[in-house]
N, C-alpha and C positions, 0 to 999 in steps of 0.2 A: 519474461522478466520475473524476476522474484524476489516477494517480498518478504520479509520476515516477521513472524505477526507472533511471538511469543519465542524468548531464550530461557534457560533453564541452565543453572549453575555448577555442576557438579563437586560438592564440596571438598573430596576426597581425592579427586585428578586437578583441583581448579580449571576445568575445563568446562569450555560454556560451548552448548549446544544450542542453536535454532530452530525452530519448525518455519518452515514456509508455507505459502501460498503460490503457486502460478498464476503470471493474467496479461492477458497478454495485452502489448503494449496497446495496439489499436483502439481496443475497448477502455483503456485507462483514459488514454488522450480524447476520445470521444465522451465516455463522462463527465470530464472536467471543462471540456469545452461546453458542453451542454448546460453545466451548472451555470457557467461563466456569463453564457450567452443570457440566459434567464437573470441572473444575477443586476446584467447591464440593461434587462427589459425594465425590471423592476422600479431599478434606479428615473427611469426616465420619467 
């Protein structure tokens, strides 16, 4: 999966360029779940 973590505008073509990152999805969804899970510990 890839995200895009900075564009950059080319004034002269109006063309916008991206830089990405790779990451793969597993380790996304298991961060978020992680946070989540903590987030709803917290809560209680």
């Amino acid at each position: 999966m890839r995200i895009p973590i900075s564009a950059q505008k080319d004034l002269s073509t109006g063309e916008t360029t991206y830089q990405y990152i790779e990451i793969d999805e597993k380790v996304l969804t298991d961060f978020f779940k992680n946070k989540f899970d903590r987030v709803e510990q917290n809560a209680t």
